[in-house]
KEDREN-825276 format. One line per 8 residues: their letters; for each residue x, y, z of N, C-alpha, C. Coordinates in nm, 2 decimals, m for minus. Last residue first. Example, Ala and Ser with C-alpha at 12.3 -4.5 7.8 and 13.67 -1.06 7.14 Angstrom:
# KEDREN-825276
SA> 1.28:m0.22:0.71:1.37:m0.11:0.71:1.29:0.00:0.79 | 1.32:m0.57:0.78:1.23:m0.45:0.78:1.32:m0.33:0.78
END
This chain:
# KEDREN-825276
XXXXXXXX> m2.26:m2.95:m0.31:m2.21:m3.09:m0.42:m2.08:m3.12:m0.38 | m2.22:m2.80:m0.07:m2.28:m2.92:m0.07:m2.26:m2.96:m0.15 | m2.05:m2.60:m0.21:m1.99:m2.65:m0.08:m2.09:m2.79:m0.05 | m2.21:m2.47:m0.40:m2.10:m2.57:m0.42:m2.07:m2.62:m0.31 | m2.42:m2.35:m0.22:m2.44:m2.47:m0.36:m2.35:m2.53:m0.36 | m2.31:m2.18:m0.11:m2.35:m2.26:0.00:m2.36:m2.38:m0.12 | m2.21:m2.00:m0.38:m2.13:m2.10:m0.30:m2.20:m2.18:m0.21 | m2.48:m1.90:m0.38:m2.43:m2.05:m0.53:m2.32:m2.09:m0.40
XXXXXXXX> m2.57:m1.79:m0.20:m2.63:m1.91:m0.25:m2.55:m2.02:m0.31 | m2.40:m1.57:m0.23:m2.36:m1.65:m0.12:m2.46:m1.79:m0.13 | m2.23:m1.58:m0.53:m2.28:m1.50:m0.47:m2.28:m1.61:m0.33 | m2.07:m1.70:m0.74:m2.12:m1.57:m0.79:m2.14:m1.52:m0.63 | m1.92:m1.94:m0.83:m1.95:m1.88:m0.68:m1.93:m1.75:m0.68 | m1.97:m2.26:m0.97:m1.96:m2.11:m0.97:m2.03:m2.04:m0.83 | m1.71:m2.50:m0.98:m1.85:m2.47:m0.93:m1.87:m2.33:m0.93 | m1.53:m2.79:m1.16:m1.57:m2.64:m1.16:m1.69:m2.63:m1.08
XXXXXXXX> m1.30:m3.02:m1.10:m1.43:m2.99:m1.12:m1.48:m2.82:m1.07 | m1.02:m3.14:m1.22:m1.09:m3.03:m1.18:m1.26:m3.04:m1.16 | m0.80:m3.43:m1.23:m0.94:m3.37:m1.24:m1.02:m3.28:m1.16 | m0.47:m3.44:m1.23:m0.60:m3.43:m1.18:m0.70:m3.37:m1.22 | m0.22:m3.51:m1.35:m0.32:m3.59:m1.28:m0.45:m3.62:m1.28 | m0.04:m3.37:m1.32:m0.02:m3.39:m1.20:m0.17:m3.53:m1.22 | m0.02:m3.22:m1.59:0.11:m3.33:m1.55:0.06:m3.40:m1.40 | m0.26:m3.11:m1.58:m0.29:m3.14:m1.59:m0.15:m3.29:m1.61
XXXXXXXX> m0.25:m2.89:m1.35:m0.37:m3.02:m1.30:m0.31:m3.08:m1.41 | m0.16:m2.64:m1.41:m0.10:m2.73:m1.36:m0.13:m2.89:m1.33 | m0.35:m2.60:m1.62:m0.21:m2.61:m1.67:m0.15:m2.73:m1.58 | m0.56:m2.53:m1.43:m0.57:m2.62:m1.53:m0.41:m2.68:m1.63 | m0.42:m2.28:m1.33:m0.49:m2.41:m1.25:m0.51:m2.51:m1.34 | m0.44:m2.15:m1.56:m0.34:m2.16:m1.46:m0.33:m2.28:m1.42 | m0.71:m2.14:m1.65:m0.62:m2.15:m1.70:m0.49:m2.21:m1.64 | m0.80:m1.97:m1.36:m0.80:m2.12:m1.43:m0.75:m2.16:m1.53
XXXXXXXX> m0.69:m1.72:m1.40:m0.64:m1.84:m1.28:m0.70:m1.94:m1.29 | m0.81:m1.65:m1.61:m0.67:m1.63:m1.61:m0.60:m1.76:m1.49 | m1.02:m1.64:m1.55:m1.03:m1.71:m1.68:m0.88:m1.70:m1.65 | m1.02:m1.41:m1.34:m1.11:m1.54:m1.29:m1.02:m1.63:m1.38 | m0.99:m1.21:m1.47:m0.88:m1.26:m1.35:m0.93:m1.38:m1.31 | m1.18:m1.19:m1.63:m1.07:m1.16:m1.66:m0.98:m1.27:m1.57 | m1.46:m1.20:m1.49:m1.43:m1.26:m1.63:m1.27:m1.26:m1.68 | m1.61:m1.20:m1.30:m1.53:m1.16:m1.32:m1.44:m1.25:m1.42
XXXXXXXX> m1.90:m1.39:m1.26:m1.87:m1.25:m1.37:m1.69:m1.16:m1.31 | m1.79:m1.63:m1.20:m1.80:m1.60:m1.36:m1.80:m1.49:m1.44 | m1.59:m1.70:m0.99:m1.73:m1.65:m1.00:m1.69:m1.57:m1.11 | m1.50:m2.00:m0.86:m1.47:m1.95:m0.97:m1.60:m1.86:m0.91 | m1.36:m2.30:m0.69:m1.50:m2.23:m0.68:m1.46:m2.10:m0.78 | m1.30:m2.63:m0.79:m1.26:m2.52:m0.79:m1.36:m2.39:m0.80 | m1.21:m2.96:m0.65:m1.29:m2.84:m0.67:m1.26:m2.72:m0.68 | m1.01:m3.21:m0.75:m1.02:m3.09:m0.71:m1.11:m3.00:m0.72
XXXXXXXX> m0.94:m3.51:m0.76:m1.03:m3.47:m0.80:m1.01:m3.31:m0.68 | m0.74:m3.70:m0.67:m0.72:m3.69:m0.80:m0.87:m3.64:m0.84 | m0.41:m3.74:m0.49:m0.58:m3.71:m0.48:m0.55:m3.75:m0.64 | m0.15:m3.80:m0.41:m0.24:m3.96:m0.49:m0.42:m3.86:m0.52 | m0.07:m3.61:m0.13:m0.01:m3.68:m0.27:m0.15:m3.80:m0.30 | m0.15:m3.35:m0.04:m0.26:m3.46:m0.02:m0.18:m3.55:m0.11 | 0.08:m3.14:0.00:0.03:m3.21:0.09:m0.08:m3.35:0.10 | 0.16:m3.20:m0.27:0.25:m3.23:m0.19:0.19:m3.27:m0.05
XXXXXXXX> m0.07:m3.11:m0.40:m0.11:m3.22:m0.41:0.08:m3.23:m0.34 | m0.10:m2.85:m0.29:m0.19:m2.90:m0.23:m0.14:m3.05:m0.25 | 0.11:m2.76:m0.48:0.12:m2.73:m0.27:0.06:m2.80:m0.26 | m0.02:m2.76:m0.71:0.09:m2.80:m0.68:0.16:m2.86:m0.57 | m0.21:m2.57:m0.66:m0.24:m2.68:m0.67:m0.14:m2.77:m0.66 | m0.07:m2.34:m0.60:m0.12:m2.37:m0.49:m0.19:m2.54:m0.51 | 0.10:m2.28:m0.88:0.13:m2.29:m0.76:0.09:m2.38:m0.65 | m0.19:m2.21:m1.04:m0.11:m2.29:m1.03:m0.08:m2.36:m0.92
XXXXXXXX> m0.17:m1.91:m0.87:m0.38:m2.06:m0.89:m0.26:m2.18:m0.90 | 0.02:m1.75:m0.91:m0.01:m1.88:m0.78:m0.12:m1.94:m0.76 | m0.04:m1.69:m1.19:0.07:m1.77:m1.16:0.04:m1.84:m1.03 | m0.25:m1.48:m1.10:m0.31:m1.61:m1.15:m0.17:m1.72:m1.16 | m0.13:m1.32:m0.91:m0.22:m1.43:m0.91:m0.23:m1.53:m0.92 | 0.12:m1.16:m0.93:0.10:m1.30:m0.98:0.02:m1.41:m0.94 | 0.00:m0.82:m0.89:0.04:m0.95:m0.81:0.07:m1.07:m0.94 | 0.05:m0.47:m0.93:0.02:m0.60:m0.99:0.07:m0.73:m0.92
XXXXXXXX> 0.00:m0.11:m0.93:0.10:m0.23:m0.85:m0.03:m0.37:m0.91 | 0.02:0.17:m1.09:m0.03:0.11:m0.98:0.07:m0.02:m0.98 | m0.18:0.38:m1.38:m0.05:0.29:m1.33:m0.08:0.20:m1.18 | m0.32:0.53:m1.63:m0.32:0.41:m1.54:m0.18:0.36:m1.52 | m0.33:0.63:m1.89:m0.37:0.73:m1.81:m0.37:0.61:m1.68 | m0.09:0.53:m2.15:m0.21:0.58:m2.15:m0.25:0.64:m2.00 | 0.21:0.33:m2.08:0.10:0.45:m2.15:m0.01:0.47:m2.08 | 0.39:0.13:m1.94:0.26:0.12:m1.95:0.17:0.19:m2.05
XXXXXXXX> 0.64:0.00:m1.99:0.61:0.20:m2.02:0.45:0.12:m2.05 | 0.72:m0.20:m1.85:0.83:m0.13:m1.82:0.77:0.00:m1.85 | 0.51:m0.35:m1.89:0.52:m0.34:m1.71:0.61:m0.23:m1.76 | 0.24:m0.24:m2.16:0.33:m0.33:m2.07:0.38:m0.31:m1.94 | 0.03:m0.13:m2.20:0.06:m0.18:m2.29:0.21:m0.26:m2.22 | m0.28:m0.20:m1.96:m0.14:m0.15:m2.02:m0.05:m0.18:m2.11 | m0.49:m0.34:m1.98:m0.49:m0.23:m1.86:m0.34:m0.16:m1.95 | m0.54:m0.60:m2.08:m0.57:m0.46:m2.14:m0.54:m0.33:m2.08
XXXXXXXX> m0.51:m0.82:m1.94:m0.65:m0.75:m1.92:m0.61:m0.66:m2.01 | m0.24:m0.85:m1.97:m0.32:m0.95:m2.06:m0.43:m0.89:m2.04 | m0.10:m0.64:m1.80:m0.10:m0.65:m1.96:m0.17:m0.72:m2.06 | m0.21:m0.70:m1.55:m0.26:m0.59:m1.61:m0.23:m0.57:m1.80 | m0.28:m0.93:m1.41:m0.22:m0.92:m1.49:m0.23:m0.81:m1.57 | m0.45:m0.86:m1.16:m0.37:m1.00:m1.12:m0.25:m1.01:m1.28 | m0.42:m0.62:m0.89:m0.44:m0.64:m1.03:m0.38:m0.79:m1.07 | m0.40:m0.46:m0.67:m0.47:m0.56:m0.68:m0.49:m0.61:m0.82
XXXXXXXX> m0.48:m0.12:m0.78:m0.45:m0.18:m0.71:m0.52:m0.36:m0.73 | m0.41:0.17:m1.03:m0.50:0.00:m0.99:m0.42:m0.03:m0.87 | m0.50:0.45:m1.06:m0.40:0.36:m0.97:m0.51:0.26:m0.95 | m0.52:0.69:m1.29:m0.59:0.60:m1.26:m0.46:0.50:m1.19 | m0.62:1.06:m1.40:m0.53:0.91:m1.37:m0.59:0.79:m1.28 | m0.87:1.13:m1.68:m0.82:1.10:m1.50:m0.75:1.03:m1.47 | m0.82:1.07:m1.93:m0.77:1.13:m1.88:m0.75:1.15:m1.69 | m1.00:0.84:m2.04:m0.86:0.87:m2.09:m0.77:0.99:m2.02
XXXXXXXX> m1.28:0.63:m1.95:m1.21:0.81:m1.87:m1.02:0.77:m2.00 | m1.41:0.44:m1.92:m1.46:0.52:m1.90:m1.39:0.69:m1.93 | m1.21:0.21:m1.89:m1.32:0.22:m2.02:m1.36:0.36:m2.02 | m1.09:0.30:m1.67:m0.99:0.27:m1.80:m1.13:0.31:m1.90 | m1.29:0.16:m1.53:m1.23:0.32:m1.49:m1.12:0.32:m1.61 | m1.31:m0.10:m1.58:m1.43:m0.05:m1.58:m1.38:0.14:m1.58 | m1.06:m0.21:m1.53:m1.11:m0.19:m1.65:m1.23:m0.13:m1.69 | m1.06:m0.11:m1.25:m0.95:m0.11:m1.33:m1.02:m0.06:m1.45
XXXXXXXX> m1.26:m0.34:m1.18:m1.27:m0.21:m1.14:m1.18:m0.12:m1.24 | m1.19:m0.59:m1.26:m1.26:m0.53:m1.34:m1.29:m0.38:m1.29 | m0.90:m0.61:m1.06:m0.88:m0.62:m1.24:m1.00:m0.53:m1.27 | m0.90:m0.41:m0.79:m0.90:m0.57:m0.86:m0.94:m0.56:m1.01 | m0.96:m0.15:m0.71:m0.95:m0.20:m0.64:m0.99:m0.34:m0.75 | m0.84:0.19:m0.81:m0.99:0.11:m0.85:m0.88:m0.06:m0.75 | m0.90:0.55:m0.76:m0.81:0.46:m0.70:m0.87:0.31:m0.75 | m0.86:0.86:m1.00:m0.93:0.74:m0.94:m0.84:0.59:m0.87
XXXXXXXX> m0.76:1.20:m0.93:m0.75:1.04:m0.92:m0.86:0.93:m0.91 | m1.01:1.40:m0.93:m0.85:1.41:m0.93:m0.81:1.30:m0.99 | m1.36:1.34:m1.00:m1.23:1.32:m0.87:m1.09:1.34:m0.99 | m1.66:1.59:m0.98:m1.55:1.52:m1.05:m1.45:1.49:m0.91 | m1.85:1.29:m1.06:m1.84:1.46:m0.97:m1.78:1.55:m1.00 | m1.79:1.18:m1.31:m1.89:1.30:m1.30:m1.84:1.36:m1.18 | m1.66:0.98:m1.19:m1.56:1.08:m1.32:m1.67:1.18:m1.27 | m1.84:0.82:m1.03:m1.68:0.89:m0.98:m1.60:1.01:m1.07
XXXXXXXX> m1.99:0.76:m1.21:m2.03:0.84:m1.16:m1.94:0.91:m1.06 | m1.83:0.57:m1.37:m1.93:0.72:m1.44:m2.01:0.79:m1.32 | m1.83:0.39:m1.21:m1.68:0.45:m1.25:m1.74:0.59:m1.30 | m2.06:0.32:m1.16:m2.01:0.35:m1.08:m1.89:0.43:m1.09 | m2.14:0.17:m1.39:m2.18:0.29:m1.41:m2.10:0.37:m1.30 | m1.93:0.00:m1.41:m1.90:0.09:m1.54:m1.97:0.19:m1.52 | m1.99:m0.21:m1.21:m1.87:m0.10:m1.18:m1.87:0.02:m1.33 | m2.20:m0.38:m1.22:m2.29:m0.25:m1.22:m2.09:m0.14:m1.18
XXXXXXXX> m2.12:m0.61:m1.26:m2.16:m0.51:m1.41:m2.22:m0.39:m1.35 | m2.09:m0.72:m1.05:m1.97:m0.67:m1.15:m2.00:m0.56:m1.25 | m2.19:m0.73:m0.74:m2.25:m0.67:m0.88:m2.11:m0.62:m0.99 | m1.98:m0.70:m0.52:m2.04:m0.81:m0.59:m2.10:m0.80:m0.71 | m2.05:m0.41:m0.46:m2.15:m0.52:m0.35:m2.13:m0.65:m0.45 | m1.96:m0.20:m0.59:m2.05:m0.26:m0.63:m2.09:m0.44:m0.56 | m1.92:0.12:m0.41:m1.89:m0.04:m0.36:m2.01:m0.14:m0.45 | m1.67:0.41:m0.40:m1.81:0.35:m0.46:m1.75:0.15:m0.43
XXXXXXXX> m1.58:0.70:m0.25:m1.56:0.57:m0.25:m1.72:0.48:m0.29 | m1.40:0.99:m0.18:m1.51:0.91:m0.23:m1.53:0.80:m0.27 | m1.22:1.17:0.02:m1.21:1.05:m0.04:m1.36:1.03:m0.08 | m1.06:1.42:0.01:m1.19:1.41:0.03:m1.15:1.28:m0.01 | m0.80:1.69:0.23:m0.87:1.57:0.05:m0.97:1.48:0.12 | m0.75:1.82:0.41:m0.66:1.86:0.29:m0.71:1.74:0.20 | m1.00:1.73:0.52:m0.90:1.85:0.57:m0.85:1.92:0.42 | m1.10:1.52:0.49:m1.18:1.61:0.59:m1.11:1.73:0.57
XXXXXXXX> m0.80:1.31:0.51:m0.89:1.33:0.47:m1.02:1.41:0.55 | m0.47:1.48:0.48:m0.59:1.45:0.56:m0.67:1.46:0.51 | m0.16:1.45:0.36:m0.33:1.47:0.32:m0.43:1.39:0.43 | 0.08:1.35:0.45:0.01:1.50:0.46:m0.12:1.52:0.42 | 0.17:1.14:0.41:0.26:1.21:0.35:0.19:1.37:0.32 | 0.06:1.00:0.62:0.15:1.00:0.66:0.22:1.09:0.54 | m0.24:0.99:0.51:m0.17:1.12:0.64:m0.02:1.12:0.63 | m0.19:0.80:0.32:m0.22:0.94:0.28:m0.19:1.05:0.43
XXXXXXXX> m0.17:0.58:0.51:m0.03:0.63:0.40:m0.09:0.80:0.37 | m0.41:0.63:0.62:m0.31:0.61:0.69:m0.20:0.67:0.61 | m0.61:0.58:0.41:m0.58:0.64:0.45:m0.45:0.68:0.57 | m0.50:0.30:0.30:m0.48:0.48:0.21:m0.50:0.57:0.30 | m0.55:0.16:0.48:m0.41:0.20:0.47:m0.40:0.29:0.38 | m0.84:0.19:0.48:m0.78:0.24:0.61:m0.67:0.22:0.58 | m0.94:0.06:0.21:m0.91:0.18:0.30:m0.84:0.26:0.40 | m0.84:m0.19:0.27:m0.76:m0.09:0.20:m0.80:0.02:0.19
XXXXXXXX> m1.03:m0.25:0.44:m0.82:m0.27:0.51:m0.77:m0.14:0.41 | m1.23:m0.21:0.37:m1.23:m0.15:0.47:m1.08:m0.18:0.52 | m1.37:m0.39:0.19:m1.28:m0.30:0.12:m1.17:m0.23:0.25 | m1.54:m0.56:0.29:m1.47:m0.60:0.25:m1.34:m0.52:0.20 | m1.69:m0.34:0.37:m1.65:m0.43:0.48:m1.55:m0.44:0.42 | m1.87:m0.27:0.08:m1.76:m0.15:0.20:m1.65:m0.24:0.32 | m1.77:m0.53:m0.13:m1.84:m0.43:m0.03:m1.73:m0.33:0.09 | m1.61:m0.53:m0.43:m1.68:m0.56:m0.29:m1.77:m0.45:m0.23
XXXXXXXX> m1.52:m0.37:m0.66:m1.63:m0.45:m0.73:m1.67:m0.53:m0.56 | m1.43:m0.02:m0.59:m1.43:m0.17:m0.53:m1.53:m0.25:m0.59 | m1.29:0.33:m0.66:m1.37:0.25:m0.75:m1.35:0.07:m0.70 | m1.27:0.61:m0.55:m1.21:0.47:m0.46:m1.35:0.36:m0.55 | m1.14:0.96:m0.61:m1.21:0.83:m0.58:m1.18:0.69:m0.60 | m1.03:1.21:m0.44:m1.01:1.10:m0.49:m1.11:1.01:m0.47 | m0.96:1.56:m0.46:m1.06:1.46:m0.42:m1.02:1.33:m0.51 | m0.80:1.85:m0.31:m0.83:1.72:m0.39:m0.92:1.62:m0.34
XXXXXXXX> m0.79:2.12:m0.21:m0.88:2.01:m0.18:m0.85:1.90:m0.27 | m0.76:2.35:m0.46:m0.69:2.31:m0.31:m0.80:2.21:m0.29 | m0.56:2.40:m0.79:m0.69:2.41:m0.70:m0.67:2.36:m0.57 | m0.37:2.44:m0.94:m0.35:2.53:m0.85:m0.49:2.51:m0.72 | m0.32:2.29:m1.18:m0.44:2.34:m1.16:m0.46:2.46:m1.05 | m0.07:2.20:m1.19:m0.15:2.23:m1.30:m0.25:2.30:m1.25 | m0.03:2.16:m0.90:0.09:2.23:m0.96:0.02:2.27:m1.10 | m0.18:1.92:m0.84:m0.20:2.05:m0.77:m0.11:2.16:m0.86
XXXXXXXX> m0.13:1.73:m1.00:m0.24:1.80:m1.02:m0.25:1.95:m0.97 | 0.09:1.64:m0.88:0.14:1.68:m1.04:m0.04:1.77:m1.06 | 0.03:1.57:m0.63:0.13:1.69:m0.66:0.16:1.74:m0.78 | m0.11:1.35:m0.75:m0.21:1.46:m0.62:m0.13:1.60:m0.66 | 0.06:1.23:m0.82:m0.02:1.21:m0.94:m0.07:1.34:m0.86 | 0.22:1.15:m0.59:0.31:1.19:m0.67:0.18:1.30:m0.84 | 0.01:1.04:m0.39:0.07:1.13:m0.37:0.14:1.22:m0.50 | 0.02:0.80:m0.56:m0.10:0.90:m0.54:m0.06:1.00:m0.51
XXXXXXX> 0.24:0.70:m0.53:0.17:0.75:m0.69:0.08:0.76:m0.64 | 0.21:0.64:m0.25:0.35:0.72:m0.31:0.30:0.76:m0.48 | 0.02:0.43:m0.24:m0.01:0.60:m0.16:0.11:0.69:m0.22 | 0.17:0.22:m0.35:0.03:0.30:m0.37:0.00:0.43:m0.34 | 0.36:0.19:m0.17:0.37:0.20:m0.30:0.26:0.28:m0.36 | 0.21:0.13:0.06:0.30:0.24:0.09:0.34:0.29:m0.06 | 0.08:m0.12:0.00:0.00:0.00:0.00:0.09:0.13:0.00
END
């Protein structure tokens, strides 16, 4: 996060110096809910005091939470641009690509991104372009990984479940793939269950 709040900061200081305006406002684009978002909140804001911006004071935070609803981030990113915010902060691949779609010019800090070059997010790691930068994990590299881990610990299985929620369509397809790569010198048979919401998972957990 200390990374994060440092290109915000850096993007906050390139605005202020253009525009001369006081207050910045930043908005906080999450395909969860408020709860769920509520770490990375509270370390923006943390990092953000720690390099001077108080929120209330010296910057506003605004923050949108599609609760799970994937498809409802495109309007939510349209409604973060409308007020207007400075920055947008977007939290996991489709938020990202939902604030990318919308806007060529507000900068944009992904966080949580599982491949930002194969989403579209950027034209690569070394000179990204266009109006988005931020920080990137190897996710979907450790979907793999972990199947790998698992059959060290369970040696001989040979059927795995794997819970998936379909409308994130990027990062999701990416770590099965993965997962599927690895299964397939090792063995084993996947079985897919979708876990859109809290029904479907209670669903898969009983089959």
């Amino acid at each position: 996060m200390s990374c994060v709040v440092l290109i915000i900061g850096m993007v906050l200081g390139a605005v202020h110096a253009e525009s001369g305006a006081a207050g910045p406002r930043i908005g906080l684009l999450s395909p969860g809910t408020s709860e769920s978002t509520a770490p990375v909140l509270a370390g923006l804001r943390q990092g953000l005091r720690e390099h001077g911006y108080v929120e209330g004071t010296s910057v506003a935070i605004e923050s949108r939470f599609a609760n799970g609803q994937f498809d409802r981030l495109p309007y939510l990113a349209r409604e973060l641009i409308g007020l207007p915010v400075d920055v947008l902060v977007t939290f996991a691949t489709e938020a990202s690509i939902a604030a990318k779609d919308n806007s060529k010019t507000i900068p944009i800090v992904m966080i949580g991104v599982g491949d930002p070059v194969a989403s579209g997010l950027i034209a690569s790691l070394s000179r990204p372009g266009g109006n988005i930068t931020g920080t990137s994990g190897m996710f979907s590299e450790a979907a793999g990984k972990r199947l790998e881990l698992l059959n060290e610990v369970a040696p001989g299985m040979r059927r795995v479940a794997v819970l998936w929620n379909p409308a994130n369509r990027i990062f999701q397809s990416q770590m099965i793939q993965e997962t599927e790569a690895a299964a397939r010198p090792l063995g084993i048979q996947l079985q897919m269950f979708e876990a859109r919401d809290l029904a479907s998972i209670e669903r898969a957990l009983a089959a």
